[in-house]
TORVORO-601642 format. One line per field, with one value per residue (C-alpha): residue number from 1; residue in one letter; y, z, x. Coordinates in Angstrom, 3 decimals. Example, Ala and Ser with C-alpha at 12.3 -4.5 7.8 and 13.67 -1.06 7.14 Angstrom:
BEGIN
k: c(1	2)
r: c(A	S)
north: c(-4.500	-1.060)
up: c(7.800	7.140)
east: c(12.300	13.670)
//
This chain:
BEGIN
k: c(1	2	3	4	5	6	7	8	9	10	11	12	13	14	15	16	17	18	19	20	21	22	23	24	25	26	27	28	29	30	31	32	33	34	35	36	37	38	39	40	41	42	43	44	45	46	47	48	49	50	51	52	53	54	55	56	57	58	59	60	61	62	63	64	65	66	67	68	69	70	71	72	73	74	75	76	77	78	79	80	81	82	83	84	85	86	87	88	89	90	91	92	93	94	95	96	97	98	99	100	101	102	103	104	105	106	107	108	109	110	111	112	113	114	115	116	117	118	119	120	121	122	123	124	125	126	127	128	129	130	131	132	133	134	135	136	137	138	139	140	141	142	143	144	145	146	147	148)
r: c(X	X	X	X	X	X	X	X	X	X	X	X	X	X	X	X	X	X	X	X	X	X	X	X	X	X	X	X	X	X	X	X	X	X	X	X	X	X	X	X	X	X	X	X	X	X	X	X	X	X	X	X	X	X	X	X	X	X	X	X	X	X	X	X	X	X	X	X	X	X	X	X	X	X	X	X	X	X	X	X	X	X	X	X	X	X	X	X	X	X	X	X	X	X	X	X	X	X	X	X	X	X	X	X	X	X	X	X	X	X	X	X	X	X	X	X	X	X	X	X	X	X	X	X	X	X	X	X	X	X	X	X	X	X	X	X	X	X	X	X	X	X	X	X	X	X	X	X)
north: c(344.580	348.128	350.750	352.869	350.596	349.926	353.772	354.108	351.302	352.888	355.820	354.237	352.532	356.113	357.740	354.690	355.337	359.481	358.248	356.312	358.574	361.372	359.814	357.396	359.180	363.095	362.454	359.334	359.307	363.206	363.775	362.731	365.634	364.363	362.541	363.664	364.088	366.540	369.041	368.499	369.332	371.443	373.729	373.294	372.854	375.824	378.425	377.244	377.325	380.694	382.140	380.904	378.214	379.761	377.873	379.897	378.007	375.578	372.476	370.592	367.461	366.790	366.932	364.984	362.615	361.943	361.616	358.842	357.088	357.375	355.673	353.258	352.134	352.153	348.189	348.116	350.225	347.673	344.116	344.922	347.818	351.080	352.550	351.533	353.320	356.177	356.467	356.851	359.748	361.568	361.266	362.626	365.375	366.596	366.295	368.750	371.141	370.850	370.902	374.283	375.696	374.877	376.718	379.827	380.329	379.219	380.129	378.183	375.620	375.693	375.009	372.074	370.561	371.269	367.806	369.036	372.413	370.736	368.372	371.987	373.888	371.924	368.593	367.421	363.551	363.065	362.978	362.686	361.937	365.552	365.214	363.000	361.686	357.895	356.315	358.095	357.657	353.925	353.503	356.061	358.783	361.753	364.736	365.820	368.695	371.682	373.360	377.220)
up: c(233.453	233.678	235.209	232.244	230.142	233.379	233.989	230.184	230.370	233.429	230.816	228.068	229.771	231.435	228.281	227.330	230.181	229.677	226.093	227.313	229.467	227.244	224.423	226.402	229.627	228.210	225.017	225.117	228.319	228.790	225.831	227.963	229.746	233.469	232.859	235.760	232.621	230.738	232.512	229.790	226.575	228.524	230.522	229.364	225.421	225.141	227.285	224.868	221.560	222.516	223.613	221.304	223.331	226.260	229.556	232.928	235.261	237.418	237.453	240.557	238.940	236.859	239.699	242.029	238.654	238.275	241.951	242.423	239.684	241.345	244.439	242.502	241.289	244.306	244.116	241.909	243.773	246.764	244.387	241.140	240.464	242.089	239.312	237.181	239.712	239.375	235.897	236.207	238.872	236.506	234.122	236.271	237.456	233.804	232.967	235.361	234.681	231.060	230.611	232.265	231.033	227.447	227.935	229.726	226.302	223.337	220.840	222.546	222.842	219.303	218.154	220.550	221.939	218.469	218.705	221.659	220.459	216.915	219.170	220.371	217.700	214.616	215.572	218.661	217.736	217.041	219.388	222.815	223.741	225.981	227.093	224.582	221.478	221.653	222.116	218.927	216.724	217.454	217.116	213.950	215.740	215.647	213.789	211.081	212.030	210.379	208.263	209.497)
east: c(181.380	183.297	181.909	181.557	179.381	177.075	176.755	176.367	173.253	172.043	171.981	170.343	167.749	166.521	166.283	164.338	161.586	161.855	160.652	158.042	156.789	156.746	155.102	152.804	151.706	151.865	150.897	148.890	147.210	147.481	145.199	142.298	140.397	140.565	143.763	146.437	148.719	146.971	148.968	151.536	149.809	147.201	150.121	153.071	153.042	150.850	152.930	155.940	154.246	152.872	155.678	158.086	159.483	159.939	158.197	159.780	157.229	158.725	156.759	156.411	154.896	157.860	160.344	158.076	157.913	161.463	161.980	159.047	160.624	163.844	162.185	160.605	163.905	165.767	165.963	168.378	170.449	170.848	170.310	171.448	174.309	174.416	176.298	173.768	171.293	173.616	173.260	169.660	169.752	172.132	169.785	167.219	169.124	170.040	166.536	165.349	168.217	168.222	164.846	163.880	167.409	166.274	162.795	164.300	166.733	164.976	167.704	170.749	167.678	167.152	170.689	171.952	168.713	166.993	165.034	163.256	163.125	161.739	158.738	157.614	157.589	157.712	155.739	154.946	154.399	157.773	161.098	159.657	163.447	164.463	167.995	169.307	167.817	168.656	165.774	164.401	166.995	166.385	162.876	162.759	160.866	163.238	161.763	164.802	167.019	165.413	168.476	168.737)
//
């Protein structure tokens, strides 16, 4: 296979588990009081809905998050493809920049990350996707682009 479409699955398939994650662990399992991701709902989606999006805290947990899941997958680096292990650390990477770039300006935010911006502000059971919106476009979960 070319390298393209294995860095493009590698792509895929991490949006896939941010999805997961997102919608699962933060907003299934984080509902629950002593749940170690309540942080989520409890920290971070209240500082943004109070302050109109904007989040400046770094948060530790999410980069330790990413890079435990980067360890976890290390495997596939040595057995399977490391460009497809690539793929996911990009991922990772734009995740953690993104993410606290989109909460530090909430307009840009608004306007080209607006499904993120929209699971914030307009309803937070829908598009759990952050970087890209793949995974909810497929599964029919993406919140509709508000018209401004």
């Amino acid at each position: 296979m070319g390298a393209l479409f294995v860095f493009s699955i590698g792509i895929l398939y991490a949006n896939i588990l941010e999805w997961f994650v997102h919608k699962h662990l933060f907003h299934g399992l984080g509902k629950k009081k002593g749940s170690m991701f309540a942080f989520h709902l409890r920290d971070h989606h209240i500082e943004s809905r109070n302050n109109d999006f904007l989040d400046l805290r770094v948060t530790k947990r999410e980069t330790f998050g990413i890079l435990g899941l980067l360890v976890v997958h290390l495997p596939i680096y040595f057995h399977l493809s490391s460009i497809f292990y690539v793929g996911l650390v990009v991922y990772g990477v734009l995740f953690l920049v993104l993410h606290k770039l989109m909460h530090a300006a909430p307009g840009p935010a608004q306007k080209y990350f607006w499904w993120h911006w929209n699971h914030h502000m307009r309803n937070q059971n829908k598009s759990w996707g952050v970087v890209l919106p793949l995974t909810d476009l497929i599964v029919g979960s993406l919140e509709p682009k508000e018209e401004q």
